[in-house]
N, CA, C and O atoms as a CHARMM CRD file, in Angstrom:
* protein
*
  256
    1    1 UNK  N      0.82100  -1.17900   0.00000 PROA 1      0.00000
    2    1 UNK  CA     0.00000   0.00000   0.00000 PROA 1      0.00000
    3    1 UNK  C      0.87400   1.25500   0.00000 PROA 1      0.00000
    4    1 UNK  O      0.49100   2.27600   0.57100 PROA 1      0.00000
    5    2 UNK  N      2.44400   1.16000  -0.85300 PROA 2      0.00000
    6    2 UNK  CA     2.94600   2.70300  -0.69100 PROA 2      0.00000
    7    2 UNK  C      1.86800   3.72600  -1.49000 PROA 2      0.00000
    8    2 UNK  O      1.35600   3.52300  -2.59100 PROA 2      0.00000
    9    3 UNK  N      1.73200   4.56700  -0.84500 PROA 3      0.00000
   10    3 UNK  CA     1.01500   5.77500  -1.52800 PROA 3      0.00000
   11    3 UNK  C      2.00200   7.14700  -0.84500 PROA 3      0.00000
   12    3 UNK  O      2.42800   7.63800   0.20100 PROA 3      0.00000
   13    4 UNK  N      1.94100   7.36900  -3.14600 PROA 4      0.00000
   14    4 UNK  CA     2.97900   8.78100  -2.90900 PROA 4      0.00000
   15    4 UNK  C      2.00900  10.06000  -2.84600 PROA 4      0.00000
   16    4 UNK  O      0.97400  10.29200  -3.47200 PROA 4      0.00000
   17    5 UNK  N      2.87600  11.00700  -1.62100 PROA 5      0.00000
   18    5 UNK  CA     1.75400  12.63700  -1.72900 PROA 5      0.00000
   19    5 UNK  C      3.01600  13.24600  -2.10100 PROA 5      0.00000
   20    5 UNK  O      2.98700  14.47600  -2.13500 PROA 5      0.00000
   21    6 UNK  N      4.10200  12.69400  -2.38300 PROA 6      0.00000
   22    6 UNK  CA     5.40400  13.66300  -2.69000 PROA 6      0.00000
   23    6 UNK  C      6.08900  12.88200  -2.24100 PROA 6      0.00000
   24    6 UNK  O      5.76900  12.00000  -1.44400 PROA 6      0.00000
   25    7 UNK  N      7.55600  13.18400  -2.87300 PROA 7      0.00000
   26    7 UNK  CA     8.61900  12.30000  -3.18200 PROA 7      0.00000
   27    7 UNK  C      9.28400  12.25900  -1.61800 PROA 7      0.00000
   28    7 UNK  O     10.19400  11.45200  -1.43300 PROA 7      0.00000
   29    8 UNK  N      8.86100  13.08000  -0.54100 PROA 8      0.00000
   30    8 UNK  CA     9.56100  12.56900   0.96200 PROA 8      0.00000
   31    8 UNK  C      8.39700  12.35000   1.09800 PROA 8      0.00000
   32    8 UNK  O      8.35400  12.17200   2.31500 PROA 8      0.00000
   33    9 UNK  N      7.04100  12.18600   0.61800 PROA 9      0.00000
   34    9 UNK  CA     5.96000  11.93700   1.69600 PROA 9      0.00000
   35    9 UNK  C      5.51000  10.46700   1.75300 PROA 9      0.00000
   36    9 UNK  O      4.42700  10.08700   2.19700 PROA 9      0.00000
   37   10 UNK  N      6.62300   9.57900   1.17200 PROA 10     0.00000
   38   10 UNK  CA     5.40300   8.05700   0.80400 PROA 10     0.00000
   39   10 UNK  C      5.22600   7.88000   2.07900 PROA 10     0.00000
   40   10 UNK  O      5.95500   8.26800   2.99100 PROA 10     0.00000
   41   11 UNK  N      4.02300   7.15100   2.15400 PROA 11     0.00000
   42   11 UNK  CA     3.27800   5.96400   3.34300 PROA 11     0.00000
   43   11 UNK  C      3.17000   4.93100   3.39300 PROA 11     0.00000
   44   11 UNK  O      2.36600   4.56200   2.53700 PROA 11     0.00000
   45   12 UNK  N      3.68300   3.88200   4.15200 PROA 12     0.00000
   46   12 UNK  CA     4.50300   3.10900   4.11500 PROA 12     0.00000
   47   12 UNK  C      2.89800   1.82700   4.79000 PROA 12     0.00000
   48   12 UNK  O      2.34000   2.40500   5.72400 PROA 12     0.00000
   49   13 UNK  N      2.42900   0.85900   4.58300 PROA 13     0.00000
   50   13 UNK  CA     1.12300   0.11500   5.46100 PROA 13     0.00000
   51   13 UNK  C      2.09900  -0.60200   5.80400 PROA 13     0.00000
   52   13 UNK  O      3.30400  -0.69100   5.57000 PROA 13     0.00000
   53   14 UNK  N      0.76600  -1.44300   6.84000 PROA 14     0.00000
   54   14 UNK  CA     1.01100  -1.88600   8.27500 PROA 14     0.00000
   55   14 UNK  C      2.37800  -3.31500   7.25100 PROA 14     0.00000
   56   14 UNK  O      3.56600  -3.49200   7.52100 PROA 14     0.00000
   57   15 UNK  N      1.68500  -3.90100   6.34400 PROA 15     0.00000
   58   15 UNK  CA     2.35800  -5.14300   5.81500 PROA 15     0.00000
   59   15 UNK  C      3.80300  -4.36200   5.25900 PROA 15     0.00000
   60   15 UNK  O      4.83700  -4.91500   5.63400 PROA 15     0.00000
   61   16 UNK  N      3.92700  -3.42200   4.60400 PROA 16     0.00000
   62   16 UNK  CA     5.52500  -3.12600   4.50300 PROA 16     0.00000
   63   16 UNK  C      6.42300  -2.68200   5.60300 PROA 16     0.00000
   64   16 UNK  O      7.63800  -2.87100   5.55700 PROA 16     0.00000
   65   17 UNK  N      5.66100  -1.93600   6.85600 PROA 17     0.00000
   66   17 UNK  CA     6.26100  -1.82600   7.47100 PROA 17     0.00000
   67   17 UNK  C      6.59400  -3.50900   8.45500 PROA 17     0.00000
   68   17 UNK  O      7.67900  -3.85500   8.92100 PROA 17     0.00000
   69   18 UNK  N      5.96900  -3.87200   8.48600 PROA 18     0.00000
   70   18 UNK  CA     6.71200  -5.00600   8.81800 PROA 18     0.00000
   71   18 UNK  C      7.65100  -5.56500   8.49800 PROA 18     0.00000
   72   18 UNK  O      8.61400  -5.87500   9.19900 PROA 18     0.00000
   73   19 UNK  N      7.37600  -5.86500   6.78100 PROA 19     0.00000
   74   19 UNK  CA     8.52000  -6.23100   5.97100 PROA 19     0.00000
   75   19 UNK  C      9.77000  -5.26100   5.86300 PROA 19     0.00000
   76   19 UNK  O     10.76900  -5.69900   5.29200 PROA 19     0.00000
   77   20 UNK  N      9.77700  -4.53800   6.15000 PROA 20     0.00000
   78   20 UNK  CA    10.75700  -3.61500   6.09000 PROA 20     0.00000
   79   20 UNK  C     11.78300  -3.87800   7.73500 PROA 20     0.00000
   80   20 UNK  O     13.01000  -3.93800   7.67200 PROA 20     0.00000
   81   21 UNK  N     11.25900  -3.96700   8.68000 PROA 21     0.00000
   82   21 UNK  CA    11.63800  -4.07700  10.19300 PROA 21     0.00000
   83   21 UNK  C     11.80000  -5.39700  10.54100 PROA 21     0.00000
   84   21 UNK  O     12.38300  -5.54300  11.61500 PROA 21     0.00000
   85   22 UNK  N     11.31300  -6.89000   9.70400 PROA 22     0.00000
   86   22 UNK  CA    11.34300  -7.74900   9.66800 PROA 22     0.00000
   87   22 UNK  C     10.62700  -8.23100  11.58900 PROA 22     0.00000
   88   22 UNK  O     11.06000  -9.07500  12.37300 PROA 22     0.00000
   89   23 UNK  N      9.82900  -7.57600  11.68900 PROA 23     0.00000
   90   23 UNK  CA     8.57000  -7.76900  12.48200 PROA 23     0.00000
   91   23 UNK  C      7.41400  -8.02100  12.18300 PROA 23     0.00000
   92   23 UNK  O      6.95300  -7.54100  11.14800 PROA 23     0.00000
   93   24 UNK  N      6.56300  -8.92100  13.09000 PROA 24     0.00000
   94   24 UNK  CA     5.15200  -9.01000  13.25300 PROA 24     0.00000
   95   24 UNK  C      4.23100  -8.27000  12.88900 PROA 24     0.00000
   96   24 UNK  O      4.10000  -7.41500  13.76500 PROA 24     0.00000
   97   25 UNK  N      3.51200  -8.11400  12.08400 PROA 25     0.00000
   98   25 UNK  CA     2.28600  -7.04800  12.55100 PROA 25     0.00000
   99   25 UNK  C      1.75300  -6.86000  14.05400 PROA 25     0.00000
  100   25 UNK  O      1.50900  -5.73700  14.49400 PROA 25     0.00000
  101   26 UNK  N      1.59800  -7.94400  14.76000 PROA 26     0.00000
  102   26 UNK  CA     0.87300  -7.95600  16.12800 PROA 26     0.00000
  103   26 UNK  C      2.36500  -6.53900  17.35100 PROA 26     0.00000
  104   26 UNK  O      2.16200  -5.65300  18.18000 PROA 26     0.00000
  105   27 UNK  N      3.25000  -6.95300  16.91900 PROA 27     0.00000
  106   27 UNK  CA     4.67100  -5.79700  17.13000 PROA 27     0.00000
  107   27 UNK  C      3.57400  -4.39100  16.69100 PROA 27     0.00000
  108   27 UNK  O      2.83400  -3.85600  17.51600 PROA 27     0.00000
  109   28 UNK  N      3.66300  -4.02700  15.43200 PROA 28     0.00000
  110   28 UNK  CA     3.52800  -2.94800  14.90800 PROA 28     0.00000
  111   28 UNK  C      2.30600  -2.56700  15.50800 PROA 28     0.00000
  112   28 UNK  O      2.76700  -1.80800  16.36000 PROA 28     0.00000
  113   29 UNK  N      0.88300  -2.53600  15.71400 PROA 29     0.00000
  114   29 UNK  CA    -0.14900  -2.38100  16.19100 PROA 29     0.00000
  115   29 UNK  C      0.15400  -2.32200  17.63700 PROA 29     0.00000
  116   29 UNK  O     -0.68700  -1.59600  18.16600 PROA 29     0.00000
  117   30 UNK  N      1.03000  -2.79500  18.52900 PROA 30     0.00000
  118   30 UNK  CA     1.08200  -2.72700  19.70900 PROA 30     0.00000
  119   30 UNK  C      2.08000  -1.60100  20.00200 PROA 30     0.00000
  120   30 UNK  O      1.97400  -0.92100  21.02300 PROA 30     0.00000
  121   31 UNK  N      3.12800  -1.39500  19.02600 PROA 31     0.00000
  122   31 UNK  CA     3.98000   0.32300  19.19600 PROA 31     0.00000
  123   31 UNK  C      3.00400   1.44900  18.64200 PROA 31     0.00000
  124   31 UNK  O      3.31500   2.62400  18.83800 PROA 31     0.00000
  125   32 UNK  N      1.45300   1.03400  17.73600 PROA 32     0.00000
  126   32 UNK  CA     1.04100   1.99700  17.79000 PROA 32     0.00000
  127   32 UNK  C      0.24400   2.41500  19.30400 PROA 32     0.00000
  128   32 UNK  O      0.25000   3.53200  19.82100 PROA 32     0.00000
  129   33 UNK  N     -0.51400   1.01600  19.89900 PROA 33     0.00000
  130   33 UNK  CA    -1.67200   1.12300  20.71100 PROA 33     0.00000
  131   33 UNK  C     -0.21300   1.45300  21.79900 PROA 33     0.00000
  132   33 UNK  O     -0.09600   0.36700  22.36700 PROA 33     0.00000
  133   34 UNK  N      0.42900   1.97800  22.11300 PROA 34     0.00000
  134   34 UNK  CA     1.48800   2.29000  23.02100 PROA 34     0.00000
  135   34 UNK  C      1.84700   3.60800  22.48300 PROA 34     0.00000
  136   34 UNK  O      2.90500   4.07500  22.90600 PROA 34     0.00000
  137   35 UNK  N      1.27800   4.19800  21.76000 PROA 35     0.00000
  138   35 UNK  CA     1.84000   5.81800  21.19000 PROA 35     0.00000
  139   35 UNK  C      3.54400   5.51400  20.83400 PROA 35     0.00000
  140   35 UNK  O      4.32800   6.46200  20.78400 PROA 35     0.00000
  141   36 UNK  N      3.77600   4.79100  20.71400 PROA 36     0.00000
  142   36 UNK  CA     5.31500   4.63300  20.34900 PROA 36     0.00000
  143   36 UNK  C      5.91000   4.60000  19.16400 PROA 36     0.00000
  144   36 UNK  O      7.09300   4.53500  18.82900 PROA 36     0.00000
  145   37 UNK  N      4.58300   4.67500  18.39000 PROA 37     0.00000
  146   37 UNK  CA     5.18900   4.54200  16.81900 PROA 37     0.00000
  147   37 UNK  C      4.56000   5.97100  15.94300 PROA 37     0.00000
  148   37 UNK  O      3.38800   6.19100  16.25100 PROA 37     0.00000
  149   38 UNK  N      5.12700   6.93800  14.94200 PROA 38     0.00000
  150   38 UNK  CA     4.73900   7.18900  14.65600 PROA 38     0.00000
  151   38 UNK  C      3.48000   7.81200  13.55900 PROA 38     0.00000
  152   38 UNK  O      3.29700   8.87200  12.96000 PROA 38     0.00000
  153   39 UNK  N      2.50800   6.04200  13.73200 PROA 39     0.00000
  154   39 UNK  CA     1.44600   5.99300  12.35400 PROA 39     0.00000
  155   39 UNK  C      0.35300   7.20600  12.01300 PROA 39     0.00000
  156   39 UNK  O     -0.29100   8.01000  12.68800 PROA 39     0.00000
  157   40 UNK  N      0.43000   7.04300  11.25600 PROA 40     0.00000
  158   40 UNK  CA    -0.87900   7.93400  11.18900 PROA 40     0.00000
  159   40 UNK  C     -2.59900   7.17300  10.08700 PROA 40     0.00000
  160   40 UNK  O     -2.51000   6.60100   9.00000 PROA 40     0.00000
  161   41 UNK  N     -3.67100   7.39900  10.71200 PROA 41     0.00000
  162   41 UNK  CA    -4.62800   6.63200   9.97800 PROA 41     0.00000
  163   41 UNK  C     -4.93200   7.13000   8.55500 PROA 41     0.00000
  164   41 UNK  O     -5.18600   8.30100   8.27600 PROA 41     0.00000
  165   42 UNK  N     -4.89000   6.34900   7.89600 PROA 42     0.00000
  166   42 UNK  CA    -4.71400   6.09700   6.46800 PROA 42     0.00000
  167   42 UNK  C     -6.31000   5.21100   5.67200 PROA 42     0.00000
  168   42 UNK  O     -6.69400   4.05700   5.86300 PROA 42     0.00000
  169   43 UNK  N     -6.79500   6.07100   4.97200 PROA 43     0.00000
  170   43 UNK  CA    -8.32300   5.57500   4.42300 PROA 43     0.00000
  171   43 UNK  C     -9.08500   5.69100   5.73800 PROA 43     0.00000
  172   43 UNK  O    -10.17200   5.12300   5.63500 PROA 43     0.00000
  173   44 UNK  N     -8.89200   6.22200   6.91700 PROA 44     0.00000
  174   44 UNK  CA    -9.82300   5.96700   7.91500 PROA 44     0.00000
  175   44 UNK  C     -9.99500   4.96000   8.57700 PROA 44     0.00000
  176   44 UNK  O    -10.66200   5.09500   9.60300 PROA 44     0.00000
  177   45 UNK  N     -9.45000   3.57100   8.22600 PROA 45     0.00000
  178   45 UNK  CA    -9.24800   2.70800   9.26000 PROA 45     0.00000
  179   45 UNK  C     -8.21500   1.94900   9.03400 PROA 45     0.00000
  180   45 UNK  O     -8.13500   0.90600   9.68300 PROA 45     0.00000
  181   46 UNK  N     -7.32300   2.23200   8.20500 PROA 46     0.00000
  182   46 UNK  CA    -6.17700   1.59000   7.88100 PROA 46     0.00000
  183   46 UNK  C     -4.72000   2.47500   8.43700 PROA 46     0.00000
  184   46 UNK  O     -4.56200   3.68300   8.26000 PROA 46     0.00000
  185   47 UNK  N     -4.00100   1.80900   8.94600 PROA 47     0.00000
  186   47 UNK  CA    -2.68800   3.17100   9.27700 PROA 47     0.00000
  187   47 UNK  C     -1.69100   2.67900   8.57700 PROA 47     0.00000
  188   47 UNK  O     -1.69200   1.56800   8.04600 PROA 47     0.00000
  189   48 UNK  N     -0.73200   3.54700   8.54500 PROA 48     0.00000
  190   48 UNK  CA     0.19200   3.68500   7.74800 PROA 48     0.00000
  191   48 UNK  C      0.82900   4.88000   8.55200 PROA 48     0.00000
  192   48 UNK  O      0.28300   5.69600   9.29500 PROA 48     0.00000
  193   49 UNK  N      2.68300   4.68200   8.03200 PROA 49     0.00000
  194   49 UNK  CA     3.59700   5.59300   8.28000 PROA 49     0.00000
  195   49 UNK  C      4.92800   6.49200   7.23100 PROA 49     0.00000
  196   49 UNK  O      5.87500   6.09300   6.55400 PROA 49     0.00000
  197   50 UNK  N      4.41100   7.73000   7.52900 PROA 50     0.00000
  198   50 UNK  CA     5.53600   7.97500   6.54000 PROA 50     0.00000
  199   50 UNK  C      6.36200   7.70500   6.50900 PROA 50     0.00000
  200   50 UNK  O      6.70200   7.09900   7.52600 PROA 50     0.00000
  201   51 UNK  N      7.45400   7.85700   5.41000 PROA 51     0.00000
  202   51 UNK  CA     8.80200   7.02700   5.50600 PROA 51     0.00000
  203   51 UNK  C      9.98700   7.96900   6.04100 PROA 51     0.00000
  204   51 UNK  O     10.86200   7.39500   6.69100 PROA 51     0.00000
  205   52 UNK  N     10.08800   9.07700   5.88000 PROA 52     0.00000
  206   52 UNK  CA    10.55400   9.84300   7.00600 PROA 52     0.00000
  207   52 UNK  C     10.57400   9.58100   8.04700 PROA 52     0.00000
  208   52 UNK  O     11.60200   9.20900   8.61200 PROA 52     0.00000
  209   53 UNK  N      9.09300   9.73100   8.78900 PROA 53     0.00000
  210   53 UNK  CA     8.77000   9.55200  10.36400 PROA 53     0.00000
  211   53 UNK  C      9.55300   8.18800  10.55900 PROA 53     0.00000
  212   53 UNK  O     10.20300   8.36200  11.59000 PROA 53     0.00000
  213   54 UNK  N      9.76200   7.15200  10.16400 PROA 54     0.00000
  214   54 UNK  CA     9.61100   5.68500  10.69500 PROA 54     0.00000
  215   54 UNK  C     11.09000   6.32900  10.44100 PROA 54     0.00000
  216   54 UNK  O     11.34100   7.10800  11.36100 PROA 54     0.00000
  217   55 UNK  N     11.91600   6.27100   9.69600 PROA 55     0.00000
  218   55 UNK  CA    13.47300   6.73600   9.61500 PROA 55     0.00000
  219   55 UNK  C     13.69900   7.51400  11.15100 PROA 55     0.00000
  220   55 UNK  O     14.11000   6.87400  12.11900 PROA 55     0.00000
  221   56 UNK  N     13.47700   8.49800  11.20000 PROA 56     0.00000
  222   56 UNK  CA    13.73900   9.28000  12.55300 PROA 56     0.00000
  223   56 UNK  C     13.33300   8.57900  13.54700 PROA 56     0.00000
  224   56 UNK  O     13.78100   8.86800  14.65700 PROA 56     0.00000
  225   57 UNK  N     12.36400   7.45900  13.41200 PROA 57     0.00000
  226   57 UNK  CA    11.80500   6.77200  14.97400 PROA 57     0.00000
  227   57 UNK  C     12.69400   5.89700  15.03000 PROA 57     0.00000
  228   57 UNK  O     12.97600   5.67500  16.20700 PROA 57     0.00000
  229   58 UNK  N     13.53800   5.01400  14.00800 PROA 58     0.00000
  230   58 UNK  CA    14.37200   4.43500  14.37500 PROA 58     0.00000
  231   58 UNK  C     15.68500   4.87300  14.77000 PROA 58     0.00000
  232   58 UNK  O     16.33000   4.27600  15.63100 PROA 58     0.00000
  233   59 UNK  N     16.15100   6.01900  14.09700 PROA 59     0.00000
  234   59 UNK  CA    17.47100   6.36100  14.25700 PROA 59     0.00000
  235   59 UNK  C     17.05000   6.82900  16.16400 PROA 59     0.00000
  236   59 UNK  O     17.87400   6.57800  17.04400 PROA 59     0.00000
  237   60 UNK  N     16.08900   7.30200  16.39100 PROA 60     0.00000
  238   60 UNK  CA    15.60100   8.01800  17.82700 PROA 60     0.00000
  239   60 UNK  C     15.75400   6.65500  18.67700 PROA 60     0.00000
  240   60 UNK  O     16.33100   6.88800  19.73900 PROA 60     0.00000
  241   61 UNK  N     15.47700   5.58900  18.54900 PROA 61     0.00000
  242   61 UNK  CA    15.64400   4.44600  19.08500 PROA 61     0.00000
  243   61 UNK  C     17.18500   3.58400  19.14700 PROA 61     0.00000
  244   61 UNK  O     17.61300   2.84200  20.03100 PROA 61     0.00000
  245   62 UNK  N     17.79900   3.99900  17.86600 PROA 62     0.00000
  246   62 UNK  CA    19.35400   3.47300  18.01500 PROA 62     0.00000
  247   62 UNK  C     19.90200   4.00700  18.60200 PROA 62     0.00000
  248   62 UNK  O     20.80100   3.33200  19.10500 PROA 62     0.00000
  249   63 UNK  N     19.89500   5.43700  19.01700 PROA 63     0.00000
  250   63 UNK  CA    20.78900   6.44400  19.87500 PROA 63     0.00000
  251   63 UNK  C     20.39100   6.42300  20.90700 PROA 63     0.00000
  252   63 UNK  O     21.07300   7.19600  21.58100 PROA 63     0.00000
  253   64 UNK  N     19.13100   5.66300  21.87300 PROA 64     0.00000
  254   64 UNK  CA    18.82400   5.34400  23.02600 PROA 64     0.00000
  255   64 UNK  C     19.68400   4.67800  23.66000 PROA 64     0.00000
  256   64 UNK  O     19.45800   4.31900  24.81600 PROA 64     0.00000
């Protein structure tokens, strides 16, 4: 489900971001329901994350 609004803005769904982090979905839904991730809702009941945001949440997490 990438969907481009501009060339830094893609949005990344719940199934790539997994594939990308080589995590669970049941992971990803639980860093959202924990405010820990930064998704945003996508079609209204689907979320998704930009690919920016998820870049900075990890680098914010390696330097922890």
């Amino acid at each position: 489900m990438t969907t481009h609004v501009g060339t830094d803005r893609e949005i990344l769904g719940v199934a790539e971001i997994c594939a990308e982090l080589k995590v669970h979905e049941n992971t990803v839904y639980r860093w959202i329901a924990e405010e820990d991730f930064p998704a945003i809702r996508v079609g209204g009941r689907k979320w998704g994350v930009r690919r920016a945001e998820m870049d900075w949440w990890l680098d914010q997490r390696r330097d922890a």
